[in-house]
GULO-957610 format. One line per 5 residues: for each residue z negated, x, y negated of N, C-alpha, C. Coordinates in steps of 0.02 Angstrom, whole numbers, padded with zeros to 5 digits. Layout:
<nodes>
Z X Y Z X Y Z X Y; ...
</nodes>
This chain:
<nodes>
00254 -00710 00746 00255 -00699 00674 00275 -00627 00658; 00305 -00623 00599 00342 -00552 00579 00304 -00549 00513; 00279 -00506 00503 00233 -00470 00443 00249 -00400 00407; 00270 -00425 00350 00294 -00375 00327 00228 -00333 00287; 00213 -00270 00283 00180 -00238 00227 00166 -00206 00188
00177 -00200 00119 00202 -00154 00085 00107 -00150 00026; 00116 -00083 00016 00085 -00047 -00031 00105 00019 -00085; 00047 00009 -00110 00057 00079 -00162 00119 00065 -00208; 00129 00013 -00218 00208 00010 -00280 00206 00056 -00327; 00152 00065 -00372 00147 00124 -00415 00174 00111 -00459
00216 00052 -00509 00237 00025 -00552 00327 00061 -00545; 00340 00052 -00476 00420 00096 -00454 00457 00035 -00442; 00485 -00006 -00482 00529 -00054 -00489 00609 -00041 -00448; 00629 00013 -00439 00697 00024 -00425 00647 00035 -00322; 00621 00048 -00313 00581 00067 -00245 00571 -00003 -00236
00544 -00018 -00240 00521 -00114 -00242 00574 -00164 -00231; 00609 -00166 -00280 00676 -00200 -00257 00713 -00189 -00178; 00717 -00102 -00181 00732 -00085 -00117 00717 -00125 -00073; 00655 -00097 -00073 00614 -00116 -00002 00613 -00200 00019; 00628 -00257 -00059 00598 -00309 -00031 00684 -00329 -00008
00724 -00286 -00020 00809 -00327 00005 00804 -00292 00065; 00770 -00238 00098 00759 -00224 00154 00713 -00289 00197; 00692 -00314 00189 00626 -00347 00195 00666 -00417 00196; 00719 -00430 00149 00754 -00506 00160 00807 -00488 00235; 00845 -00419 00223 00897 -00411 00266 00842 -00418 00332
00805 -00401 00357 00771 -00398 00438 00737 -00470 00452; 00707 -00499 00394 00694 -00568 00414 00596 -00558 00415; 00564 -00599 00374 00507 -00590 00403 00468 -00660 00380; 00411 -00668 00410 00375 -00744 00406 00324 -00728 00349; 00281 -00682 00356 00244 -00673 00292 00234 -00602 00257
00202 -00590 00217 00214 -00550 00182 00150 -00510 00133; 00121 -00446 00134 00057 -00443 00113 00056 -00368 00093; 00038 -00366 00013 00028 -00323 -00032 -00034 -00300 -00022; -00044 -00233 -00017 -00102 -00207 00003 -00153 -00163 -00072; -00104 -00184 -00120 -00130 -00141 -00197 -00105 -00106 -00204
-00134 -00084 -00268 -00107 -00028 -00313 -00021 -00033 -00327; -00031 -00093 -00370 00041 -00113 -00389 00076 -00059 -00458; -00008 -00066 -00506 00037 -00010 -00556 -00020 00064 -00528; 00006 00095 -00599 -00015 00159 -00600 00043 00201 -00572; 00038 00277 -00611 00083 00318 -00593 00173 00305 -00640
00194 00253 -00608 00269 00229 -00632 00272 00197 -00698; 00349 00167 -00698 00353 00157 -00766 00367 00082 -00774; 00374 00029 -00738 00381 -00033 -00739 00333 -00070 -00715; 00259 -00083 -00724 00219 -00111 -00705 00221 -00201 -00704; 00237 -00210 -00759 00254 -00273 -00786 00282 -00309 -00714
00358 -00292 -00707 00402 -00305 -00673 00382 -00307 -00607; 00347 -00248 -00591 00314 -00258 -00506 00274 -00309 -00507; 00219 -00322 -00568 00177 -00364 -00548 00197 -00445 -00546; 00252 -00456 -00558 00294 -00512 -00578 00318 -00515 -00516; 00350 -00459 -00478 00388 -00461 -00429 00357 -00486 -00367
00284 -00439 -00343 00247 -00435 -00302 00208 -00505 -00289; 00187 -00540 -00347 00168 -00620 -00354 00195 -00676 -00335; 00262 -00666 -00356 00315 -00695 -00328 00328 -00693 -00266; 00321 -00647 -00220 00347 -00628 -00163 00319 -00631 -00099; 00242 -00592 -00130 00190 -00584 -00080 00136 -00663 -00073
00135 -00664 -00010 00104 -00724 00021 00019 -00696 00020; 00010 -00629 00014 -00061 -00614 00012 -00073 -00535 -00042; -00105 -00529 -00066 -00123 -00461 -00113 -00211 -00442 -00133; -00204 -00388 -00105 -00264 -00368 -00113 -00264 -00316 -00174; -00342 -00315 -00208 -00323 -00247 -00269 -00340 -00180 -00235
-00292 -00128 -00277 -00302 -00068 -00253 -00357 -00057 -00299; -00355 00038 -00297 -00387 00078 -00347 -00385 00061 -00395; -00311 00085 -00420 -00274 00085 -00458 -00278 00019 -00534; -00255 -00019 -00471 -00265 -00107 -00505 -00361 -00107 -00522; -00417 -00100 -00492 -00467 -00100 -00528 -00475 -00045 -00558
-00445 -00020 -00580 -00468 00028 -00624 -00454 00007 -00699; -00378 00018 -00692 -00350 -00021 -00736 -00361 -00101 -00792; -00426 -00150 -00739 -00465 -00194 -00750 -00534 -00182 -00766; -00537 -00165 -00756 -00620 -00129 -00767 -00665 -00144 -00716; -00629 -00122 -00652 -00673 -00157 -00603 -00696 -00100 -00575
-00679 -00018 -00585 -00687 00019 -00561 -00684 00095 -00625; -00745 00138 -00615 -00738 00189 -00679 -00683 00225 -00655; -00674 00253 -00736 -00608 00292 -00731 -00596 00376 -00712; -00691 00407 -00728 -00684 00461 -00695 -00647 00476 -00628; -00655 00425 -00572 -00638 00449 -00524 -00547 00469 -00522
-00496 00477 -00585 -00459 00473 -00585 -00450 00549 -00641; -00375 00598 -00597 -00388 00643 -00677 -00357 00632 -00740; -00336 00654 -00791 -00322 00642 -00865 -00268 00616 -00847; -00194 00629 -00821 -00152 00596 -00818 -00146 00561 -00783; -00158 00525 -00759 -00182 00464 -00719 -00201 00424 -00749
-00266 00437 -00775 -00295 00383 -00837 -00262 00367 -00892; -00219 00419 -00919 -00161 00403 -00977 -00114 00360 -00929; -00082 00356 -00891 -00063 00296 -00867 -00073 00250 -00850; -00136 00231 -00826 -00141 00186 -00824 -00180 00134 -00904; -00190 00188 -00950 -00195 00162 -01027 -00143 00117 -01022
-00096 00162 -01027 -00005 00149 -01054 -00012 00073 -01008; -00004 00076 -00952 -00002 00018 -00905 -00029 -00040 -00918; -00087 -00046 -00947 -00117 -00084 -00981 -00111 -00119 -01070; -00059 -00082 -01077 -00030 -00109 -01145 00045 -00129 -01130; 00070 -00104 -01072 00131 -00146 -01036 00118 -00212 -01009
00065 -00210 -00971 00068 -00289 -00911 00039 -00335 -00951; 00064 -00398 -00959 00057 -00469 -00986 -00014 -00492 -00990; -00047 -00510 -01018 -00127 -00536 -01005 -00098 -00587 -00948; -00066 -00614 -00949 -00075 -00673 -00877 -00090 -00606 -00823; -00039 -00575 -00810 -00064 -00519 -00753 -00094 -00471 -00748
-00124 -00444 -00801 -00187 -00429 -00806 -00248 -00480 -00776; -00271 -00518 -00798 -00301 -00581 -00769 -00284 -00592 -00703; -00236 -00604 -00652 -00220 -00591 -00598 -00230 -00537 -00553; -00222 -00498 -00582 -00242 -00407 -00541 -00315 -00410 -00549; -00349 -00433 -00621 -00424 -00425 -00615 -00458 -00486 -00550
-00422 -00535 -00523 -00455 -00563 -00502 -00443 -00537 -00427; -00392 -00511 -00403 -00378 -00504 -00340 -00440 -00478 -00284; -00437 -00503 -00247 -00476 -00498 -00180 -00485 -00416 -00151; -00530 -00397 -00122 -00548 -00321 -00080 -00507 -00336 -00028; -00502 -00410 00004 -00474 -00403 00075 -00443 -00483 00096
-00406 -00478 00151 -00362 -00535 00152 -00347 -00547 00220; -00322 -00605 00262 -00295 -00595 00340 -00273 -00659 00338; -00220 -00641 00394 -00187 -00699 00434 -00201 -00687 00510; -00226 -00740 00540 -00231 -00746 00620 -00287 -00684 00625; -00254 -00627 00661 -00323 -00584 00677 -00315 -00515 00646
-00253 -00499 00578 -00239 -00449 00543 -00257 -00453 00473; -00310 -00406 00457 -00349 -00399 00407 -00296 -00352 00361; -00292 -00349 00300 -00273 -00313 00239 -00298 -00296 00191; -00326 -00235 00182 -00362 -00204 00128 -00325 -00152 00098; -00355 -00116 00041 -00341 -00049 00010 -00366 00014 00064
-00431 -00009 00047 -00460 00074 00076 -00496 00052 00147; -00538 00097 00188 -00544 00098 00234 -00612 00035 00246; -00620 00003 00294 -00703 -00047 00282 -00724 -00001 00313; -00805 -00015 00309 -00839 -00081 00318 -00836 -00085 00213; -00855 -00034 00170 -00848 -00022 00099 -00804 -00037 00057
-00765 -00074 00048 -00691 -00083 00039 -00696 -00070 -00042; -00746 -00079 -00096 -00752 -00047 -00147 -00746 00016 -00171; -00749 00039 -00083 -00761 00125 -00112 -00717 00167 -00112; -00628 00109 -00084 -00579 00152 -00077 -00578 00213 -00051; -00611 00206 00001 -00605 00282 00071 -00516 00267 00087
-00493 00338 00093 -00442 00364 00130 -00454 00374 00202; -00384 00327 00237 -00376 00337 00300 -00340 00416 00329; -00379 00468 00321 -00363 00526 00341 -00342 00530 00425; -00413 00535 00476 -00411 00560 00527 -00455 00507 00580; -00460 00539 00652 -00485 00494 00702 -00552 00491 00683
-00573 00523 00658 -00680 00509 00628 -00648 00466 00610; -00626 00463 00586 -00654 00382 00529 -00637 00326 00563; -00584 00321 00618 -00578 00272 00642 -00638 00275 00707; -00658 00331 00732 -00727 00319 00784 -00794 00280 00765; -00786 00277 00669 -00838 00245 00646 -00835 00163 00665
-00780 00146 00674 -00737 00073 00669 -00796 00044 00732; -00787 00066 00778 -00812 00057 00823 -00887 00052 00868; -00935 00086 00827 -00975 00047 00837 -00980 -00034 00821; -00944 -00054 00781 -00950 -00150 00786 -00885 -00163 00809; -00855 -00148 00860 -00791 -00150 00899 -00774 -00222 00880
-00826 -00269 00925 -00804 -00331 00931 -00792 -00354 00861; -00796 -00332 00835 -00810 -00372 00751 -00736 -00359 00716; -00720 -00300 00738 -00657 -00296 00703 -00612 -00316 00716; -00551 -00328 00648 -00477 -00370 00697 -00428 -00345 00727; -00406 -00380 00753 -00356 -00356 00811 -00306 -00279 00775
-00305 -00290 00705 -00245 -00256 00692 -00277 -00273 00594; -00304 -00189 00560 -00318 -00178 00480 -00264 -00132 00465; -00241 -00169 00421 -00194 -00127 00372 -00215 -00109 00307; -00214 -00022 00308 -00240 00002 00232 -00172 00028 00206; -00198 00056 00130 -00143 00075 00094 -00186 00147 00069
-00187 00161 00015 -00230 00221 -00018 -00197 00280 -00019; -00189 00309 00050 -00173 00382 00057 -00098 00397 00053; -00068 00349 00037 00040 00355 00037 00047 00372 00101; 00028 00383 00158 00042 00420 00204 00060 00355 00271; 00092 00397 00310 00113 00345 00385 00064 00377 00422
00006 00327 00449 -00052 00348 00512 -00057 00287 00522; -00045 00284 00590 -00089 00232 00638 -00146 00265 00681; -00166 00223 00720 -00226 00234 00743 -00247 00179 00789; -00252 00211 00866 -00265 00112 00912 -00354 00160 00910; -00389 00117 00953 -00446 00099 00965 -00468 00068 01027
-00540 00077 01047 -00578 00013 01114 -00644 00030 01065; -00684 00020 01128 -00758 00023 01117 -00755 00100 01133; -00715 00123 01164 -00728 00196 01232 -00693 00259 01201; -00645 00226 01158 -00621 00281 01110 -00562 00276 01043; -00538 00331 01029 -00490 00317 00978 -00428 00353 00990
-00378 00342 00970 -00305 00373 00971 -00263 00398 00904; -00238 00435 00886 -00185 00430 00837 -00109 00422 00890; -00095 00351 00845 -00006 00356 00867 00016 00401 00842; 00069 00459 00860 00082 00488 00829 00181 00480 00835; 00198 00418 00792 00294 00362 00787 00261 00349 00756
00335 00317 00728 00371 00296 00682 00380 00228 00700; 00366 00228 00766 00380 00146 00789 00364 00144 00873; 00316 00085 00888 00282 00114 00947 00273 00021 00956; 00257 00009 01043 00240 -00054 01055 00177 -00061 01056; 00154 -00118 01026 00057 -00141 01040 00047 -00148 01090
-00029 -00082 01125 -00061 -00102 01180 -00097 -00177 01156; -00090 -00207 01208 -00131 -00268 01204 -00205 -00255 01222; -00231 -00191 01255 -00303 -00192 01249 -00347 -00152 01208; -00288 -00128 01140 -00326 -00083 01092 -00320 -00145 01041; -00376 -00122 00977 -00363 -00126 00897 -00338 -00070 00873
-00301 -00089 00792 -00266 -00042 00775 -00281 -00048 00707; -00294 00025 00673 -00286 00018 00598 -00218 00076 00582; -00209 00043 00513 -00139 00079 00518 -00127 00092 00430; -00122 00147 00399 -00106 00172 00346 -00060 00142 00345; -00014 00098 00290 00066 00073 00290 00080 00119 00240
00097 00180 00208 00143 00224 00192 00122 00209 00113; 00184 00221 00096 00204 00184 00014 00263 00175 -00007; 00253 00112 -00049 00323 00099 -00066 00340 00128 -00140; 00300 00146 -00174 00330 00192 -00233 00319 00260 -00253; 00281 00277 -00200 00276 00369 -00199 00240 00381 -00134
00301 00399 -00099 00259 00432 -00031 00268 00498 -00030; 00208 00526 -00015 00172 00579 -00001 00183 00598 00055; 00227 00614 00103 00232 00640 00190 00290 00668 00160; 00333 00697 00116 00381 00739 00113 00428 00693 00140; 00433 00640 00120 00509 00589 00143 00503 00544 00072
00574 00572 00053 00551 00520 -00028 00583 00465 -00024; 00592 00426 00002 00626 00370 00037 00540 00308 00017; 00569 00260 00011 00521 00217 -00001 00491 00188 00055; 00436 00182 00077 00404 00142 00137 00381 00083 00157; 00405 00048 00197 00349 -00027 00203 00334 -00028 00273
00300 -00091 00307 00280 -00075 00376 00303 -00149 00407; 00319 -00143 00468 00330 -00213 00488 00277 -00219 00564; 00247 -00274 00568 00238 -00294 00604 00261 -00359 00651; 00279 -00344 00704 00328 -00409 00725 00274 -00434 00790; 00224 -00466 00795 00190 -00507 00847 00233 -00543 00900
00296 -00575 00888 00336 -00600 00929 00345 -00543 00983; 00347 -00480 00961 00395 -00443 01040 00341 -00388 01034; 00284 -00400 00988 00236 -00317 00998 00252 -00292 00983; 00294 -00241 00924 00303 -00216 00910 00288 -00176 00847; 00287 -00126 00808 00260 -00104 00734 00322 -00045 00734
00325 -00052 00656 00380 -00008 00644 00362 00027 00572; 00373 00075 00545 00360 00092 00458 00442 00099 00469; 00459 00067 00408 00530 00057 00406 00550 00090 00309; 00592 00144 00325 00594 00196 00254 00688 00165 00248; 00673 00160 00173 00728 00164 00118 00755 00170 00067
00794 00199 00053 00845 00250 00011 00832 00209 -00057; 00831 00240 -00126 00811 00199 -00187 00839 00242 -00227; 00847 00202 -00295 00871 00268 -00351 00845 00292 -00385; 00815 00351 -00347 00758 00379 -00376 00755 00417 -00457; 00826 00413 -00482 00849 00430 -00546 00825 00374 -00609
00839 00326 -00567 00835 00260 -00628 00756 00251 -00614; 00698 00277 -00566 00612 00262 -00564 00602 00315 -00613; 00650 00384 -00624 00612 00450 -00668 00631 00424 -00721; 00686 00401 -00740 00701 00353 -00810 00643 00303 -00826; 00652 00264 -00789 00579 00220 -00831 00500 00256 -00840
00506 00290 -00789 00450 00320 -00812 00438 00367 -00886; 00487 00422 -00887 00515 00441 -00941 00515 00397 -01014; 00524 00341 -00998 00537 00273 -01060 00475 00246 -01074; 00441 00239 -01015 00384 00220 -01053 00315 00275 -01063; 00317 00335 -01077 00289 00391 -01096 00230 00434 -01039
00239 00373 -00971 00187 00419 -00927 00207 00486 -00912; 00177 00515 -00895 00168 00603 -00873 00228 00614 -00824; 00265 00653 -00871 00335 00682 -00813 00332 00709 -00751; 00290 00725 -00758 00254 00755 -00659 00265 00700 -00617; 00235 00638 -00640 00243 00565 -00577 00299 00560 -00575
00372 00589 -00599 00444 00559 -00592 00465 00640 -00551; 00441 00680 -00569 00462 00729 -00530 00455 00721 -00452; 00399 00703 -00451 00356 00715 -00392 00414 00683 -00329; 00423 00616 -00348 00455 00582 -00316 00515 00602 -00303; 00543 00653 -00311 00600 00659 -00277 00596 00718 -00222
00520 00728 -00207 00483 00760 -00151 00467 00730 -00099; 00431 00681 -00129 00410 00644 -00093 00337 00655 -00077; 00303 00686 -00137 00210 00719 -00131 00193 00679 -00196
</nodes>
């Protein structure tokens, strides 16, 4: 099985498209949204239309409960929360209703998909560093073969045993077969690692393999919509940083 996984859309419609004609050109069997579809960007609507359509599994981010009222808004600062206002007078009540219902967590076979880090998955922890994955491990056996978070925009993997922890430190590396692995998948509408290139992650089980696979978008026509629909000019700047 080939698993594609994308997060963090950020309401980046011209990034999204990218990534999913990247995602038709390589070929993949399923397919799994890890949240935080809007917020930040300027086409929420459209992603959430897109991502429904597309994705075989979706979990909610921050972002998405916040936006629902599933989560307070302090934890977010002023412009942030003005977007995701705005966001919320863009997306359709059908998808509104959809984002409010979405799941903390999701899997196929023995690969789990969440937002933030477990065992808490409400509490939207960032996958920073190896602590957090040494925590994983006291219930070793319990965990799956292979968790994919989203949260931090960033590319980190991370294998695992009972005996210790690792950071991969590629771009594309083969699965030990006697570790678990959790793995930050990047972002696909604002990554934060200083590569402004859009991100998704593939996992290919057939040959072992994992890849974060980055591509080129027009990042002119994401500062335009954003621009159009009145969120904070900083989120269109940002992106052509890639922070």
């Amino acid at each position: 099985m080939r698993i594609a996984i994308l997060t963090d859309i950020h309401a980046n419609l011209p990034a999204l498209e990218a990534v999913l004609s990247d995602v038709d050109a390589v070929g993949i069997d399923y397919m799994a949204c890890l949240g935080d579809i809007v917020g930040y960007g300027g086409r929420p609507e459209e992603c959430c239309a897109l991502v429904r359509r597309c994705a075989d599994a979706v979990v909610i981010g921050n972002h998405d409960a916040a936006m629902t009222g599933r989560m307070e808004y302090d934890y977010y600062r002023r412009t942030a929360r003005e977007a995701l206002d705005i966001h919320r007078r863009l997306v359709s009540r059908e998808h509104y209703e959809w984002l409010a219902a979405l799941p903390y967590e999701s899997s196929v076979g023995d690969v789990k998909f969440c937002h933030g880090v477990p065992p808490n998955l409400d509490a939207f922890e960032y996958l920073f560093n190896i602590g957090q994955v040494d925590g994983l491990r006291v219930n070793y056996e319990r965990q799956a073969r292979f968790t994919f978070v989203g949260h931090s925009h960033l590319c980190k993997a991370f294998c695992f045993s009972a005996d210790g922890s690792l950071e991969v430190l590629r771009t594309r590396f083969s699965i030990n077969s006697e570790r678990k692995y959790i793995i930050s998948a990047g972002s696909v509408g604002q990554p934060r690692d200083y590569d402004n290139r859009a991100c998704w992650s593939l996992l290919d089980l057939n040959t072992g393999q994992f890849e974060y696979r980055r591509v080129c978008y027009d990042i002119d026509r994401a500062v335009s919509d954003i621009l159009t629909s009145k969120v904070a000019p900083a989120f269109g700047r940002r992106l052509y940083l890639g922070i």
